[in-house]
ROVEX-407162 format. One record per atom (N, C-alpha, C): atom name; x, y, z; residue number from 1. Coordinates in steps of 0.05 Angstrom, whole numbers, plus 5000, padded with zeros to 4 digits. Layout:
ROVEX-407162
+-------+------+-------+------+-----+
| atomo | east | north |   up | num |
+-------+------+-------+------+-----+
|    CA |    X |     Y |    Z | NUM |
...
+-------+------+-------+------+-----+
end
This chain:
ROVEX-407162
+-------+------+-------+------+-----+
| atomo | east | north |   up | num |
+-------+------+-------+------+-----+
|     N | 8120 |  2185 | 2556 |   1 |
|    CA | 8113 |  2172 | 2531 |   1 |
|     C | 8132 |  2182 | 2509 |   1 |
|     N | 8137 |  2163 | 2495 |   2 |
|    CA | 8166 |  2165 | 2470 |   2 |
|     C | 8145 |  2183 | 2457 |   2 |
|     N | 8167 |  2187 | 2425 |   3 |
|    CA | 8153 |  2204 | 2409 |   3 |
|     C | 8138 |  2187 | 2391 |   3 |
|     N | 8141 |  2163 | 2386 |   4 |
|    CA | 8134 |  2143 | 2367 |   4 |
|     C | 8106 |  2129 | 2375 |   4 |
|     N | 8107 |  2131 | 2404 |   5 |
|    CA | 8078 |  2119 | 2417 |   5 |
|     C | 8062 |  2146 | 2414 |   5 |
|     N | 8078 |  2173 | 2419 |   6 |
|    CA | 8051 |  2194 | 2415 |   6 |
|     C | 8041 |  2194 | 2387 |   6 |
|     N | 8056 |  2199 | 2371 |   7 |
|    CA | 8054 |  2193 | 2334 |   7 |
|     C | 8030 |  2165 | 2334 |   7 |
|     N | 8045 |  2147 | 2341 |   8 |
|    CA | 8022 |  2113 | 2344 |   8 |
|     C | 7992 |  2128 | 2351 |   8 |
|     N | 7993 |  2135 | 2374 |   9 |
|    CA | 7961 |  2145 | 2393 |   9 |
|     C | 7953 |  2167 | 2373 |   9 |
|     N | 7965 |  2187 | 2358 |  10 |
|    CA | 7951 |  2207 | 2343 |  10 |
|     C | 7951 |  2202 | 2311 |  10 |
|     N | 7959 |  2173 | 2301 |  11 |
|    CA | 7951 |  2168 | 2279 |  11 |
|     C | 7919 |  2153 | 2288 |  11 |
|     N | 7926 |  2130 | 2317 |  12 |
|    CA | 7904 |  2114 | 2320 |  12 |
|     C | 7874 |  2135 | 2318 |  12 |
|     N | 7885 |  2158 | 2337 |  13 |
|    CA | 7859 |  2178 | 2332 |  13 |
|     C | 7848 |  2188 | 2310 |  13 |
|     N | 7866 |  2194 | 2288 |  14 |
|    CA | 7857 |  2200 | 2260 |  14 |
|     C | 7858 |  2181 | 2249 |  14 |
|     N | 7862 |  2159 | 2247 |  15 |
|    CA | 7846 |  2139 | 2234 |  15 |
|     C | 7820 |  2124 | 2241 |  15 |
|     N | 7814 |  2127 | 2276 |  16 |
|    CA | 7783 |  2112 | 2279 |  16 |
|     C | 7771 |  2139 | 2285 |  16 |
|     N | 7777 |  2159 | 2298 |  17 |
|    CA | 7773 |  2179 | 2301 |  17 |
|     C | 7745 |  2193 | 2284 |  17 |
|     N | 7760 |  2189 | 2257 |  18 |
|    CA | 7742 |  2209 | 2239 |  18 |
|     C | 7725 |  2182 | 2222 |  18 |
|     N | 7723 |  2154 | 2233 |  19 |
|    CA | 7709 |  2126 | 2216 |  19 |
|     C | 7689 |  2129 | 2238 |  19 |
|     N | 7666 |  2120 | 2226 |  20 |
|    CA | 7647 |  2109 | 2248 |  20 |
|     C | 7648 |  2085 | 2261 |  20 |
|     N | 7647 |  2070 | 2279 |  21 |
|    CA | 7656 |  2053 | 2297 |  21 |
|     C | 7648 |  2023 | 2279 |  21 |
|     N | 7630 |  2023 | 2270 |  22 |
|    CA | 7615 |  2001 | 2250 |  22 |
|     C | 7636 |  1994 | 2219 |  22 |
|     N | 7646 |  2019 | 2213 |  23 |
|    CA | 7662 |  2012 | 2184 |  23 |
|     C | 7694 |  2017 | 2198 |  23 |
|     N | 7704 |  2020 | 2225 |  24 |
|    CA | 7726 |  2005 | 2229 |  24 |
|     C | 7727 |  1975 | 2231 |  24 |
|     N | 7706 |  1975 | 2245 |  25 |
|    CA | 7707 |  1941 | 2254 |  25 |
|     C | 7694 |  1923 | 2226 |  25 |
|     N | 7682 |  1929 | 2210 |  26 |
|    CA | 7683 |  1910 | 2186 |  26 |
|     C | 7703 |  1911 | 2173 |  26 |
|     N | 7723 |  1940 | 2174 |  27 |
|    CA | 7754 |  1939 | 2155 |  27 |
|     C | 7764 |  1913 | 2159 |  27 |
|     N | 7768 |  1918 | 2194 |  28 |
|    CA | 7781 |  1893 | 2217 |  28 |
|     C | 7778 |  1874 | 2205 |  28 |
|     N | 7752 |  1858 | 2204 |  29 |
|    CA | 7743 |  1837 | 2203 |  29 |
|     C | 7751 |  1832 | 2167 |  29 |
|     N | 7753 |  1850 | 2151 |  30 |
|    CA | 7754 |  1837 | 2128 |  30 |
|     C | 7790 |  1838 | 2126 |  30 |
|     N | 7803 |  1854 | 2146 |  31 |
|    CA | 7831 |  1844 | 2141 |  31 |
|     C | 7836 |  1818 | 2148 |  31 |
|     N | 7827 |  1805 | 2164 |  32 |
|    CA | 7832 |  1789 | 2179 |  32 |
|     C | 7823 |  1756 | 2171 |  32 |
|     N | 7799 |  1770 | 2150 |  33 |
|    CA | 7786 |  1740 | 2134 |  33 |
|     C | 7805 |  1737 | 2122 |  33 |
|     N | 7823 |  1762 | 2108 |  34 |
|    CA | 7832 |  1751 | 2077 |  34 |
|     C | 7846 |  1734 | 2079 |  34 |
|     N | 7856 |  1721 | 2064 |  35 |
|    CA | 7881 |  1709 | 2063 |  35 |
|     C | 7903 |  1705 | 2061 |  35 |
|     N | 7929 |  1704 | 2074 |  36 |
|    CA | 7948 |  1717 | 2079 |  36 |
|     C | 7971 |  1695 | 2075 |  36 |
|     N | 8002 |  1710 | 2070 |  37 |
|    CA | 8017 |  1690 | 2061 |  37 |
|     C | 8039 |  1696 | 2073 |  37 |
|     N | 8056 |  1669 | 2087 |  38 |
|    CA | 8085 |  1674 | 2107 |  38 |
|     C | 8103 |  1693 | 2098 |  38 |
|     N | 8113 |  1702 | 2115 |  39 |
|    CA | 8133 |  1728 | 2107 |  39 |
|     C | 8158 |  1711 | 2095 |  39 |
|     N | 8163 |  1687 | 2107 |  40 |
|    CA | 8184 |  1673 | 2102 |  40 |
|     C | 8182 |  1655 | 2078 |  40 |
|     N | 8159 |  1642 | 2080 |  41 |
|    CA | 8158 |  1611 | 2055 |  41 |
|     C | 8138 |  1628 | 2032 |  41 |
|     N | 8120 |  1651 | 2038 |  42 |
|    CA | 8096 |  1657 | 2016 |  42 |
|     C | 8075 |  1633 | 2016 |  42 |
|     N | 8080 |  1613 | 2034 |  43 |
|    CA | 8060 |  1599 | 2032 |  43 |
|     C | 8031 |  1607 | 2040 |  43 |
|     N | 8000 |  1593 | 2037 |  44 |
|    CA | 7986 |  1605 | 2055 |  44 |
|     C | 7984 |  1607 | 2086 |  44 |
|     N | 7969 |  1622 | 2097 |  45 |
|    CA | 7972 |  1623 | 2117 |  45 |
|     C | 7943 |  1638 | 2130 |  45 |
|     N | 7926 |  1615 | 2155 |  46 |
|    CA | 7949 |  1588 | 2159 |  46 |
|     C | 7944 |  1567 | 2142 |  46 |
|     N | 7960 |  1546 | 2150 |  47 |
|    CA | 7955 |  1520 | 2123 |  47 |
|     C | 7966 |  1506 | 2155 |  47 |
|     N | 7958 |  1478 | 2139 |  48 |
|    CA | 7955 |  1451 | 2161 |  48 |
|     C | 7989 |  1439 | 2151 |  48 |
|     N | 8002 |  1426 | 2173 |  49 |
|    CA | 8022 |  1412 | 2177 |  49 |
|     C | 8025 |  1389 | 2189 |  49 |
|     N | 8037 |  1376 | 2191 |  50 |
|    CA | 8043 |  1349 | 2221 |  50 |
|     C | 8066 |  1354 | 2232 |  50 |
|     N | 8074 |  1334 | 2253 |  51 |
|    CA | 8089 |  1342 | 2278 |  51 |
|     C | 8110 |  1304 | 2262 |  51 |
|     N | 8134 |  1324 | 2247 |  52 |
|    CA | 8149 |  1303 | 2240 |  52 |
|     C | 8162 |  1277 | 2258 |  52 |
|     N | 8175 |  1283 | 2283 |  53 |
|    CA | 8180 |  1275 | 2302 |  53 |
|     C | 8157 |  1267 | 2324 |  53 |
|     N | 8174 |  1247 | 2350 |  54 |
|    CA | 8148 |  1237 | 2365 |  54 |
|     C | 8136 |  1256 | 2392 |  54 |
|     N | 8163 |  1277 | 2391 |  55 |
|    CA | 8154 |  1303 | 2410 |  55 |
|     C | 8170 |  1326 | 2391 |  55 |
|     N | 8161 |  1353 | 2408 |  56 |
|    CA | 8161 |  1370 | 2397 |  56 |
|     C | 8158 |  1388 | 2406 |  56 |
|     N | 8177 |  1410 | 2420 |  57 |
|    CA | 8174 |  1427 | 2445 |  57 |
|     C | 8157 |  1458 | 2430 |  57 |
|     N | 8150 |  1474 | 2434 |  58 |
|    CA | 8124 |  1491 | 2431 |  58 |
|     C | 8143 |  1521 | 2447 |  58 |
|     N | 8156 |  1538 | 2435 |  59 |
|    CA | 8164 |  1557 | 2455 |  59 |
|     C | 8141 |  1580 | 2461 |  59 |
|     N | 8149 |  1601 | 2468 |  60 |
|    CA | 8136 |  1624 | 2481 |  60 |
|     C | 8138 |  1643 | 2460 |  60 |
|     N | 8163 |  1643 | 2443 |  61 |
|    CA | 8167 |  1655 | 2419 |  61 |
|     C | 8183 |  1642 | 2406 |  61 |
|     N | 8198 |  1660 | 2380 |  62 |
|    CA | 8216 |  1646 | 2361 |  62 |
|     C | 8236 |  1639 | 2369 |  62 |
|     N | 8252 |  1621 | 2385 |  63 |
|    CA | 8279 |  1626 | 2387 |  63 |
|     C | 8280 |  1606 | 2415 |  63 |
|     N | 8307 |  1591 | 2420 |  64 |
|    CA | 8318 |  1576 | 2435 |  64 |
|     C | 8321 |  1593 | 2462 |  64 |
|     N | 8320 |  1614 | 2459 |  65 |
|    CA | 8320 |  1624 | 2490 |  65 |
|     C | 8292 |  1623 | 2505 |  65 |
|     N | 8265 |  1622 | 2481 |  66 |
|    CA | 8243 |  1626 | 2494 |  66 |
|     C | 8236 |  1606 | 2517 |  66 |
|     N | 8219 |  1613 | 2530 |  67 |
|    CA | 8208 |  1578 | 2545 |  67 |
|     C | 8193 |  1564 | 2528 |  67 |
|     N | 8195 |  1538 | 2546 |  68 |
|    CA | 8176 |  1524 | 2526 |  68 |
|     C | 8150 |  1512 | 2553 |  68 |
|     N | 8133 |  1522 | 2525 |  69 |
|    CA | 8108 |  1523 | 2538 |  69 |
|     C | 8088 |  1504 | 2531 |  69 |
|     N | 8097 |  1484 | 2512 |  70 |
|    CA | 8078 |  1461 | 2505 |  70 |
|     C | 8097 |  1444 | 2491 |  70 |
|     N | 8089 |  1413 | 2497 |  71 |
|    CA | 8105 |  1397 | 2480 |  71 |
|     C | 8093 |  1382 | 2470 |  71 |
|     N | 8091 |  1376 | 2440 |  72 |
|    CA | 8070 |  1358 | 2424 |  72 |
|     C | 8090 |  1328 | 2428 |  72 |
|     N | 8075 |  1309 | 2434 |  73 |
|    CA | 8084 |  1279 | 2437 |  73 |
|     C | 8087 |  1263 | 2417 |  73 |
|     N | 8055 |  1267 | 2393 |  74 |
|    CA | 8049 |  1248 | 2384 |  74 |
|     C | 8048 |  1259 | 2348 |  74 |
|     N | 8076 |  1224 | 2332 |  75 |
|    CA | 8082 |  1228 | 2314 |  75 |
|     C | 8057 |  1238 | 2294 |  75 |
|     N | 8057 |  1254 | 2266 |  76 |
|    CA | 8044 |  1250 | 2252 |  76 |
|     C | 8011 |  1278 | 2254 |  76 |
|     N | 8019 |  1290 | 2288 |  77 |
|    CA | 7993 |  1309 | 2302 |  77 |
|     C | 7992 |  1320 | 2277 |  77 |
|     N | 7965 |  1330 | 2268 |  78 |
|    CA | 7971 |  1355 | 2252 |  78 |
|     C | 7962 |  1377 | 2267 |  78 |
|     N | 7979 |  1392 | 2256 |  79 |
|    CA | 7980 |  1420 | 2265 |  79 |
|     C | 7980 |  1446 | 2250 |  79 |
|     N | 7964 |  1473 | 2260 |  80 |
|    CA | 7959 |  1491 | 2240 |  80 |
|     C | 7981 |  1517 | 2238 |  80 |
|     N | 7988 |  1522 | 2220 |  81 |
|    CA | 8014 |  1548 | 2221 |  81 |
|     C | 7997 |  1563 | 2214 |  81 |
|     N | 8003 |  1588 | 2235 |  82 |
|    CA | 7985 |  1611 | 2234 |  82 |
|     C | 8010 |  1642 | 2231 |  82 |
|     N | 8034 |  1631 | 2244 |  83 |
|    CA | 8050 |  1651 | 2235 |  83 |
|     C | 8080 |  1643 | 2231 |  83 |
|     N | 8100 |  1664 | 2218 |  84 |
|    CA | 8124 |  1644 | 2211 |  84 |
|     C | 8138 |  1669 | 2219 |  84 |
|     N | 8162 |  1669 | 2231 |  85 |
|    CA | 8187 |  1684 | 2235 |  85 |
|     C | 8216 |  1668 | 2231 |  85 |
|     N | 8232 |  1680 | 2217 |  86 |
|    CA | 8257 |  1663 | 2198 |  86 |
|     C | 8254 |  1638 | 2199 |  86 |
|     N | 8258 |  1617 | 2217 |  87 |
|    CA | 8259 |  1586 | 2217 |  87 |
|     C | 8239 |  1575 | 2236 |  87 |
|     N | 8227 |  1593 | 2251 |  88 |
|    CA | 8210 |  1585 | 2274 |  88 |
|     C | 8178 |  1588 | 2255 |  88 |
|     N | 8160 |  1566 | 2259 |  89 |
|    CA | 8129 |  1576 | 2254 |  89 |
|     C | 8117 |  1570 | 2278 |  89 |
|     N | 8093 |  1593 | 2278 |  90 |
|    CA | 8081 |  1591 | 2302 |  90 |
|     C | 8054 |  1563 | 2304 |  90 |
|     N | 8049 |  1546 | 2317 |  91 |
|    CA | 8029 |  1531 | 2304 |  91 |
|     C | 8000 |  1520 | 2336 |  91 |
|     N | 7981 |  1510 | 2318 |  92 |
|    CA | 7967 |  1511 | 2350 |  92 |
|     C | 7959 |  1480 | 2338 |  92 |
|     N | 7951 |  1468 | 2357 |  93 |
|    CA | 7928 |  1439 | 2349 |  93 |
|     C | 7906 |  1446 | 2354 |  93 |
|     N | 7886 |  1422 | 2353 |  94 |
|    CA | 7852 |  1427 | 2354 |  94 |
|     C | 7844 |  1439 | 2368 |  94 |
|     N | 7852 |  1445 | 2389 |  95 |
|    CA | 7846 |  1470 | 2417 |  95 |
|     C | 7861 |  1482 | 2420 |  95 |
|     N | 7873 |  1499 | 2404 |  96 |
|    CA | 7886 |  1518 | 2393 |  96 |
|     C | 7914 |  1524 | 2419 |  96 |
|     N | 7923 |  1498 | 2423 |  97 |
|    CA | 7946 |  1508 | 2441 |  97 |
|     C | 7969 |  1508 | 2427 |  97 |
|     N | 7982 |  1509 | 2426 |  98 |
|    CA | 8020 |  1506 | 2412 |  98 |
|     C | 8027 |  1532 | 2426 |  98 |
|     N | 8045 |  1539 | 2402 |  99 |
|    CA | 8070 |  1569 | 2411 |  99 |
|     C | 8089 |  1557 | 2380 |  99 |
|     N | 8111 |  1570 | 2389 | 100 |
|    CA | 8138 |  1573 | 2363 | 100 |
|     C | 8155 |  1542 | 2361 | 100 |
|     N | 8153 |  1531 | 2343 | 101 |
|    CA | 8166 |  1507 | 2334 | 101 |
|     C | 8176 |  1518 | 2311 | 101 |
|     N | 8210 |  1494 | 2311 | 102 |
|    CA | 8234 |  1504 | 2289 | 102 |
|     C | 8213 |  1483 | 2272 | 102 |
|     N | 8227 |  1491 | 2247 | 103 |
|    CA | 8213 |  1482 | 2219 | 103 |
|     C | 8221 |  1451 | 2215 | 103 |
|     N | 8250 |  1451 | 2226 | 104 |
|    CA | 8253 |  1418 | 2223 | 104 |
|     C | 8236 |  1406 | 2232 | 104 |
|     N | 8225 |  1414 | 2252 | 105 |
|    CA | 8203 |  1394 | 2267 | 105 |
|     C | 8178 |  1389 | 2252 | 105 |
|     N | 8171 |  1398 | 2237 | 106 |
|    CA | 8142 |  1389 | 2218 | 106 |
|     C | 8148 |  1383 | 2190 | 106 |
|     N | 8131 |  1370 | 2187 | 107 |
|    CA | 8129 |  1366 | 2157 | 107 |
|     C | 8098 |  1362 | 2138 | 107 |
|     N | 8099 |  1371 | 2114 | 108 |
|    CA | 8087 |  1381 | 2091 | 108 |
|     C | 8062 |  1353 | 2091 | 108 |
|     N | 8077 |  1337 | 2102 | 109 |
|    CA | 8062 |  1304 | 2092 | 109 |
|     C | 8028 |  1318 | 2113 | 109 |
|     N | 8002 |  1305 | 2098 | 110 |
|    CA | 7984 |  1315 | 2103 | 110 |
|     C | 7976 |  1296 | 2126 | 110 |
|     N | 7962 |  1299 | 2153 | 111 |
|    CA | 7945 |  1282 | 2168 | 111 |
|     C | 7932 |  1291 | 2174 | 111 |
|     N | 7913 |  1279 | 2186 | 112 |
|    CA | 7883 |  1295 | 2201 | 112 |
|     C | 7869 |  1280 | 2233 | 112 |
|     N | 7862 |  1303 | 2255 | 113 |
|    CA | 7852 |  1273 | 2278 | 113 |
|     C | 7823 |  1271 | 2279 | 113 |
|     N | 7817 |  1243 | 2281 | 114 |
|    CA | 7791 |  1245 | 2284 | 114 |
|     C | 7782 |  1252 | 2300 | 114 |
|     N | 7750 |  1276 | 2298 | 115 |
|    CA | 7741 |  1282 | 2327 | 115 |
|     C | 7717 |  1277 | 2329 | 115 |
|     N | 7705 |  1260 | 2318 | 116 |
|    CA | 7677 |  1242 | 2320 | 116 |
|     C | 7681 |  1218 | 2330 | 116 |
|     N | 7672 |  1218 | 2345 | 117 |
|    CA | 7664 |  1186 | 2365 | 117 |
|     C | 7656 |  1164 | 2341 | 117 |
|     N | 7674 |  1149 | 2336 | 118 |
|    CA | 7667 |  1130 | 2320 | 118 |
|     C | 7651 |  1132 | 2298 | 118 |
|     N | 7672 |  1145 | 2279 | 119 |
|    CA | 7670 |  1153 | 2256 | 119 |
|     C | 7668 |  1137 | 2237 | 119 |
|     N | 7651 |  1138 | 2224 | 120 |
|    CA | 7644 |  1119 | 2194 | 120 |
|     C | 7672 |  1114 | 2183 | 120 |
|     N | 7689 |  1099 | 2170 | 121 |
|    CA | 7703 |  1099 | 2144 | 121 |
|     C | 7688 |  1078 | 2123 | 121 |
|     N | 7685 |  1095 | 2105 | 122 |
|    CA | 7666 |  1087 | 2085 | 122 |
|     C | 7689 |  1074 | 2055 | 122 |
|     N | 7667 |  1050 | 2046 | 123 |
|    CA | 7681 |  1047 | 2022 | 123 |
|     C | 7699 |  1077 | 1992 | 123 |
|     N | 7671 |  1088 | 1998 | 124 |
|    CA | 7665 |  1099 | 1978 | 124 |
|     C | 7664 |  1130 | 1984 | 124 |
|     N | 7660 |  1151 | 1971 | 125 |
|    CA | 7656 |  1176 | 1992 | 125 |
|     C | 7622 |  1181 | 1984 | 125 |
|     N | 7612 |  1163 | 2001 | 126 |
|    CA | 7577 |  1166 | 2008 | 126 |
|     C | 7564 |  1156 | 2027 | 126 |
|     N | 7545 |  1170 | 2037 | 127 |
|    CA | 7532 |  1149 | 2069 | 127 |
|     C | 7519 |  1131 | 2062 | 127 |
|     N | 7516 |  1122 | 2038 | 128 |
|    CA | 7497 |  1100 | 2028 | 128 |
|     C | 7522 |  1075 | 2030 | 128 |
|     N | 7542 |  1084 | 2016 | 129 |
|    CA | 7572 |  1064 | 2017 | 129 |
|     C | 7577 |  1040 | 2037 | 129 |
|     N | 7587 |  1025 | 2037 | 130 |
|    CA | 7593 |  1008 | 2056 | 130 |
|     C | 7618 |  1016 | 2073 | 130 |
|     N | 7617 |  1003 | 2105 | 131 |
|    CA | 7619 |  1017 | 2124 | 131 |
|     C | 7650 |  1000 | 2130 | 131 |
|     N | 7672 |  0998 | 2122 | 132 |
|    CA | 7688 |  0978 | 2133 | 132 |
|     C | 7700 |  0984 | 2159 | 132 |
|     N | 7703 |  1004 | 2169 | 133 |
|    CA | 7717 |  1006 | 2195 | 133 |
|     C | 7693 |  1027 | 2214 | 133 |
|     N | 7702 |  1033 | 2235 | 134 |
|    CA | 7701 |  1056 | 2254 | 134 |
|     C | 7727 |  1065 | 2269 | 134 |
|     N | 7729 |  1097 | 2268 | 135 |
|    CA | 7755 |  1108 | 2281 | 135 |
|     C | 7743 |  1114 | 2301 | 135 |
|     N | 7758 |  1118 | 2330 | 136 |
|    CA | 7751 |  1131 | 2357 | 136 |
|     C | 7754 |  1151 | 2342 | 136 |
|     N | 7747 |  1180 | 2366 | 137 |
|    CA | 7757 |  1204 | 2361 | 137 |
|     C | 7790 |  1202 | 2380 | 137 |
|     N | 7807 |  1220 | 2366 | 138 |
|    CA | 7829 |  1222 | 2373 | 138 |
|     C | 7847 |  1204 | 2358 | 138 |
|     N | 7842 |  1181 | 2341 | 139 |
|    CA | 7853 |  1169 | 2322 | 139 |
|     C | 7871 |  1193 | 2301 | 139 |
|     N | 7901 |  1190 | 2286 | 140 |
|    CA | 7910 |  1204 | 2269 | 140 |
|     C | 7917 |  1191 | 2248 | 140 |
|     N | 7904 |  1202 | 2228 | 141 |
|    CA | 7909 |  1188 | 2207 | 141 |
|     C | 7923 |  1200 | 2169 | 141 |
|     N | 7927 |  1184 | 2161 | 142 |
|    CA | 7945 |  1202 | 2132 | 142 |
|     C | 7927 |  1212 | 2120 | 142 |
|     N | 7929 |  1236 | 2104 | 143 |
|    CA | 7903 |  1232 | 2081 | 143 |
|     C | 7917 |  1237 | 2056 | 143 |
|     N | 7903 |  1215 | 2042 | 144 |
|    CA | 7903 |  1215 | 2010 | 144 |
|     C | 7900 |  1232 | 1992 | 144 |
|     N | 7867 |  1246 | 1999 | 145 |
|    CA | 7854 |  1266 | 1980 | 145 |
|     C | 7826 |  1278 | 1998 | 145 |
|     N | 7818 |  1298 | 1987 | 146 |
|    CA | 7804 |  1307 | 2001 | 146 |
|     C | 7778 |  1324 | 1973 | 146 |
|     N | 7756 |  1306 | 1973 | 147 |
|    CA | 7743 |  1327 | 1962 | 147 |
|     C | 7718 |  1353 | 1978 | 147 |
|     N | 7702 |  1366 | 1965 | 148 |
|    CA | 7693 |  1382 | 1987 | 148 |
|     C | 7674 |  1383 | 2005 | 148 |
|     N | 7668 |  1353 | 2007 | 149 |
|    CA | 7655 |  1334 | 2034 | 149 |
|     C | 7665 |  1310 | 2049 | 149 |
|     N | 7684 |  1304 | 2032 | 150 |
|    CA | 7693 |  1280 | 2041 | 150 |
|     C | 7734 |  1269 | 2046 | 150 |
|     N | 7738 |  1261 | 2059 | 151 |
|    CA | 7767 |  1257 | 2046 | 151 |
|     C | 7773 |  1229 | 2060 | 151 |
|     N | 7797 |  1220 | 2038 | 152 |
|    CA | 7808 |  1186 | 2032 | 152 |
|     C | 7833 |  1193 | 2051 | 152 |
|     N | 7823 |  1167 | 2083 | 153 |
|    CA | 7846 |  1178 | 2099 | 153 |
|     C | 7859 |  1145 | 2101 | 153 |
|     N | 7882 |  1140 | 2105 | 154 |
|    CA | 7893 |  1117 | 2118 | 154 |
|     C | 7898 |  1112 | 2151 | 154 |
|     N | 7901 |  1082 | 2168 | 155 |
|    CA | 7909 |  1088 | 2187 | 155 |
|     C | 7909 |  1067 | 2200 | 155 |
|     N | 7917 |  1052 | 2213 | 156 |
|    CA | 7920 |  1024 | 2216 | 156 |
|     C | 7908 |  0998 | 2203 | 156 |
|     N | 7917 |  1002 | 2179 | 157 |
|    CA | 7915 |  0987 | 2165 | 157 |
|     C | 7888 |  0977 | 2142 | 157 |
|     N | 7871 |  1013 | 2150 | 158 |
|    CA | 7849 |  1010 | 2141 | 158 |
|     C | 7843 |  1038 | 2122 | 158 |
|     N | 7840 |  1042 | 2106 | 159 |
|    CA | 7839 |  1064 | 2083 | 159 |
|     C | 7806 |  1061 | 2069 | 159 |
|     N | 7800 |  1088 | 2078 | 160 |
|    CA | 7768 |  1099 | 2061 | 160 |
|     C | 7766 |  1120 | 2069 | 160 |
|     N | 7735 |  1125 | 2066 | 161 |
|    CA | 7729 |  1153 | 2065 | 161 |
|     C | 7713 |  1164 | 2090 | 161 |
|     N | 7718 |  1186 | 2097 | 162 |
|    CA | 7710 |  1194 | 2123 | 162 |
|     C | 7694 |  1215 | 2114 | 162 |
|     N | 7665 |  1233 | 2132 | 163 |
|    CA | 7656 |  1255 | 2122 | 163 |
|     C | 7683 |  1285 | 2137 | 163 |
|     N | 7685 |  1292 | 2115 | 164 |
|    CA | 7706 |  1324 | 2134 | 164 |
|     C | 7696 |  1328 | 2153 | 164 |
|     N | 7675 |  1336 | 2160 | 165 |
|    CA | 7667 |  1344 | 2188 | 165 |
|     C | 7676 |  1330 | 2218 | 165 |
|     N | 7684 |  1306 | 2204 | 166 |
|    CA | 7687 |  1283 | 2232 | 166 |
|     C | 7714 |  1294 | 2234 | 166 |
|     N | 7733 |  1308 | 2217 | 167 |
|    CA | 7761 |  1315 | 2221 | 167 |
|     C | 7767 |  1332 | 2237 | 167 |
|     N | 7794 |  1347 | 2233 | 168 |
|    CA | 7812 |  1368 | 2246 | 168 |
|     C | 7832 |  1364 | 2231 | 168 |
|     N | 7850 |  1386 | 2215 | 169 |
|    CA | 7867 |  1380 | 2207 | 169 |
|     C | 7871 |  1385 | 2168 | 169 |
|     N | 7840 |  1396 | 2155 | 170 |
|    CA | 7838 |  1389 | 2132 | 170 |
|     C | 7818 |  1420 | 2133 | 170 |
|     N | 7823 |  1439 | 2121 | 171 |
|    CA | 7802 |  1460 | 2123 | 171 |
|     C | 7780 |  1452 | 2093 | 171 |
|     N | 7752 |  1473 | 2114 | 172 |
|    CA | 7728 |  1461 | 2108 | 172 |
|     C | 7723 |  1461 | 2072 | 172 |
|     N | 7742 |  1478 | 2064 | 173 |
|    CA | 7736 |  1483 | 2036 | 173 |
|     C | 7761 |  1477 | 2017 | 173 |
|     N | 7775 |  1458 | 2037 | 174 |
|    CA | 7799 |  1457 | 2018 | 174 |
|     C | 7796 |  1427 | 2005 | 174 |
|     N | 7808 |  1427 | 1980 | 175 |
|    CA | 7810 |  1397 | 1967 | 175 |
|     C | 7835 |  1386 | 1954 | 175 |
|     N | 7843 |  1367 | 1967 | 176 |
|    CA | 7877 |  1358 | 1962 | 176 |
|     C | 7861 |  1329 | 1938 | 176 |
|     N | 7884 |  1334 | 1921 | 177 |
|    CA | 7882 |  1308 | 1897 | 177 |
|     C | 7904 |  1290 | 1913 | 177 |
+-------+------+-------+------+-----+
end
């Protein structure tokens, strides 16, 4: 064992060491709520993106040598950046698969997929509203705005309001003008 892993193992001991096992693991847990910002952009993190292009290879890590271990197909996916290293962000979709995609490959423009089985799109943002469409789940669509139940999405040719919950793609407390 190096000297740096013995140093590592005898700080880890004097730091949980002398904590009781209950007020390490809430430290944990409250590092890990907070909210945190890319080393590279300072953006938040994570924050939602889309998949600019109609595929989009997914490596193992940052960099052209890694493998690639997932390839996103479909234009417009959104997808979540959870970590960023120089030009590579790390990103997952609704079942949290991805890996490392270059930055060219996404973009800022907002979408969301539906994951409710035939989802209301409502005139208005209310369940009383009138009903003009239904989305399958798995439908992707643009969004407009998002207040903090509802958001104004577009998508073949049909634009209203959906409840957030039917989404993926739009976090639960966030609201885009």
């Amino acid at each position: 064992m190096g000297y740096r892993a013995i140093c590592a193992a005898c700080m880890l001991g004097v730091l949980v060491g002398g904590m009781p096992a209950a007020l390490v693991h809430a430290d944990a847990a409250a590092v890990l709520a907070a909210p945190t910002r890319g080393v590279v952009t300072n953006l938040p993190l994570p924050r939602f993106v889309s998949l600019k292009g109609s595929d989009g290879n997914a490596r193992r890590g940052p960099g052209l040598s890694h493998r690639i271990d997932w390839v996103f197909t479909r234009r417009g996916m959104p997808l979540q950046i959870v970590a960023e290293f120089e030009n590579w962000r790390r990103v997952v979709d609704k079942d949290g698969e991805g890996g490392w995609v270059h930055y060219t490959l996404l973009s800022g423009a907002r979408s969301v997929l539906v994951q409710a089985d035939m989802a209301d799109l409502h005139v208005t943002p209310s369940d009383a509203a009138q009903i003009i469409a239904r989305f399958e789940a798995g439908v992707i669509a643009q969004v407009q705005e998002c207040t903090p139940d509802w958001c104004r999405i577009s998508s073949g040719g049909y634009k209203g309001w959906v409840k957030k919950t039917a989404l993926w793609g739009v976090g639960p407390a966030e609201i885009l003008d």
